[in-house]
N, C-alpha and C positions, 0 to 999 in steps of 0.2 A: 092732365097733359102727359103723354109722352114721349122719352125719350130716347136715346138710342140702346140703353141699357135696360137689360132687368134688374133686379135687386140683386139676385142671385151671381149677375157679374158687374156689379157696379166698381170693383176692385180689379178686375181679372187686367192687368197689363196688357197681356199679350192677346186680349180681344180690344185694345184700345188704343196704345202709341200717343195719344195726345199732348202727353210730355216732351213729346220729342218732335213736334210739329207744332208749335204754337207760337214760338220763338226764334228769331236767330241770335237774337242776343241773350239768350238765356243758358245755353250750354258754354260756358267760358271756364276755361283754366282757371286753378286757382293757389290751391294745394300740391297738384302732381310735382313729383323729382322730375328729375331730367332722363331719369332709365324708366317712369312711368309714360311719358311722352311719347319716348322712342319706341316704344312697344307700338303704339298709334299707328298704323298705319296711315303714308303719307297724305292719300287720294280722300280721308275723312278728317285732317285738320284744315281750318279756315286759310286763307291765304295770309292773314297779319297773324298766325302760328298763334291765336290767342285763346281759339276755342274750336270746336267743333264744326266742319264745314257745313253750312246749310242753304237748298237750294227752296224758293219758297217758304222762307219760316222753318224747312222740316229738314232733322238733321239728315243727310247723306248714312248714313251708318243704320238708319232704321228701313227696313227692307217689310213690305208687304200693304196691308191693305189700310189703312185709319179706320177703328169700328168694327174690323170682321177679324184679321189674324197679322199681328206684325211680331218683330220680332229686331233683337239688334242683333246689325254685322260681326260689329266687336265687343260681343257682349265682355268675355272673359275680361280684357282691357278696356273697358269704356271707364272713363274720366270721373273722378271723384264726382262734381256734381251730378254725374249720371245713379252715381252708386247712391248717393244720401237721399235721393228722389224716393218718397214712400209715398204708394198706394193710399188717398186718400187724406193726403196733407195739404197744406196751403195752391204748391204750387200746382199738384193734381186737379186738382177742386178748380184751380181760376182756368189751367189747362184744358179741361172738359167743358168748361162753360165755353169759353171761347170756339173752340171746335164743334162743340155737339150741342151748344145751345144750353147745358144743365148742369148744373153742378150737385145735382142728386143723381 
């Protein structure tokens, strides 16, 4: 079977996003200060200021394509659960299955 990856990019984030499109209740505040927040740009936090605004499942702050080349808006500032998100862990793995069908 086939799927949207090769081996060789089965990791590569930034030919994938799926992290950041498979949920909207998944990117939420948790951790951040109140001067990590404020860094946030307004037009990508949710309207109940709880987490990450997302239209379709897919956070607003991810810019490009699912599968070919994306990338985030704020990366420098994106949200602790943005930052602890590793290539290849739990939440990647259910992420890609959901979106691309595979979790290999």
């Amino acid at each position: 079977m086939t799927n949207a990856f090769s081996a060789a990019q089965d990791f590569d984030c930034q030919s994938c996003g799926a992290c950041c499109a498979y949920s909207a209740d998944w990117p939420r505040f948790s951790l951040e200060t109140e001067a990590e927040l404020d860094r946030i740009p307004a037009q990508f936090v949710a309207s109940d200021l709880g987490g990450m605004r997302c239209v379709n499942d897919r956070c607003t702050a991810l810019a490009g394509t699912l599968g070919e080349s994306v990338g985030c808006a704020i990366y420098a500032v994106r949200p602790i659960v943005c930052r602890t998100c590793m290539p290849g862990d739990d939440e990647c793995l259910i992420a890609r299955d959901r979106l691309f069908g595979s979790a290999a």
